[in-house]
C-alpha positions in Angstrom: 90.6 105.6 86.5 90.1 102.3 88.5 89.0 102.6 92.5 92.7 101.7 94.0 94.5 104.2 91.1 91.4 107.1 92.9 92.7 106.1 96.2 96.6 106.3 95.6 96.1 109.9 94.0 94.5 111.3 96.7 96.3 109.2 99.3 99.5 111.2 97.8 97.5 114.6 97.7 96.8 114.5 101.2 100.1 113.7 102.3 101.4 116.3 99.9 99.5 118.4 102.1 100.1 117.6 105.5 103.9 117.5 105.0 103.9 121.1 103.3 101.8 122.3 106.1 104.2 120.7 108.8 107.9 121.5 106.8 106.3 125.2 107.1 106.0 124.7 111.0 101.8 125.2 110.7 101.6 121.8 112.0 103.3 119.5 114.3 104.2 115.9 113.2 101.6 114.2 115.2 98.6 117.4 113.5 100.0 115.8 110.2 99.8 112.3 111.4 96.1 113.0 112.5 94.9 114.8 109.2 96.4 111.6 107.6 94.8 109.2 109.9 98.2 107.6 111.0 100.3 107.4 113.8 103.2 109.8 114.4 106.0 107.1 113.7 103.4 106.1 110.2 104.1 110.0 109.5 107.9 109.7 109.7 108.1 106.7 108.0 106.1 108.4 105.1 108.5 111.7 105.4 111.5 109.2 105.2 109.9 107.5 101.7 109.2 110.9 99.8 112.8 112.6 101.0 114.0 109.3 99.1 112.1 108.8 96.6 109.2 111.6 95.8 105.4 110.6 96.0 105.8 107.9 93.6 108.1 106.2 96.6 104.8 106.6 99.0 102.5 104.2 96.5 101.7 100.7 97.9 103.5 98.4 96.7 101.1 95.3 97.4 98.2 97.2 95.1 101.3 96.6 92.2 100.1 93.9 90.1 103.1 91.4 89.1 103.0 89.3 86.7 104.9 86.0 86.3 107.1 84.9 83.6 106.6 81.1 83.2 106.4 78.4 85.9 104.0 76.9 88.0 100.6 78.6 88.8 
């Protein structure tokens, strides 16, 4: 498993984490944000991504390696 691929697992684990332990009222929004290292509007944002689209919806999308078909380097 390469560094970045390390990073997004646990990145996801940790989230999965602090937004069990606030949707079950243990923590407030901004004790999630600060377990996560974010801000409480970074939190939300993150909340809003996974109600739409599960933890695969929180991966970075700039670590997504694209690759281009034809043209000019």
């Amino acid at each position: 498993m390469k560094r970045t691929e390390w990073l997004q697992e646990t990145g996801k684990m940790r989230f999965e984490e602090a937004y069990q332990g606030y949707r079950k009222r243990n923590l407030t929004q901004s004790e999630a944000a600060l377990l996560l290292g974010v801000c409480d509007r970074t939190f939300r944002r993150y909340m809003n991504r996974h109600d739409a689209g599960g933890l695969d919806a929180l991966v970075d999308k700039r670590l997504v390696r694209r690759y281009r078909t034809g043209g000019h380097r």
